[in-house]
N, C-alpha and C positions, 0 to 999 in steps of 0.2 A: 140221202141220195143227192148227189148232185146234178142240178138241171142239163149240165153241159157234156159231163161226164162219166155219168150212171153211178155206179155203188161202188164205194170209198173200200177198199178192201181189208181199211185198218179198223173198217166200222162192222165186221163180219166177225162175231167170235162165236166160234162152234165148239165143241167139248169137242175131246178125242171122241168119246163115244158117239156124240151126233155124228163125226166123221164116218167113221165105221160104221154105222147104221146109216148112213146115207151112201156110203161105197158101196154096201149090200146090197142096198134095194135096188139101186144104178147097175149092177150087173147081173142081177135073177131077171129085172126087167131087158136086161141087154140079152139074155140068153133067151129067152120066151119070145121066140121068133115068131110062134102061131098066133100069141096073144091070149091063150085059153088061160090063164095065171097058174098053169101047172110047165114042170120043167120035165121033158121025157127023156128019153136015154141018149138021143141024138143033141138034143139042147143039152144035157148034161156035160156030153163030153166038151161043148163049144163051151160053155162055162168052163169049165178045167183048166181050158186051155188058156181062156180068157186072163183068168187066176194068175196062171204062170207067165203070162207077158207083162202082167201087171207087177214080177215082181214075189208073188205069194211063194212058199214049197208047199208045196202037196206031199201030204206020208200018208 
């Protein structure tokens, strides 16, 4: 890290997999709007949706 400049980005190496399991968790947590760590029907669909701006297809 640098003093001036914070974290060097070329100093970041993540696996695909840590990507993806850290985009996961980043949007169950995005969607758990109540905070109880469960996702209900109403969060469910905001995740769906979420999904799909991001890019995912949903089948």
């Amino acid at each position: 890290m640098s003093p001036d400049k914070g974290l060097k980005t070329t100093k970041v190496n993540l696996t695909e997999e840590q990507l993806k399991a850290w985009r996961t968790w980043r949007a169950l947590c995005h969607a758990d709007e109540n905070g109880d760590g469960y996702i209900n029907e109403k969060e469910f669909d905001e995740l769906v949706k979420y999904a799909v701006k991001c890019g995912y297809a949903i089948s």
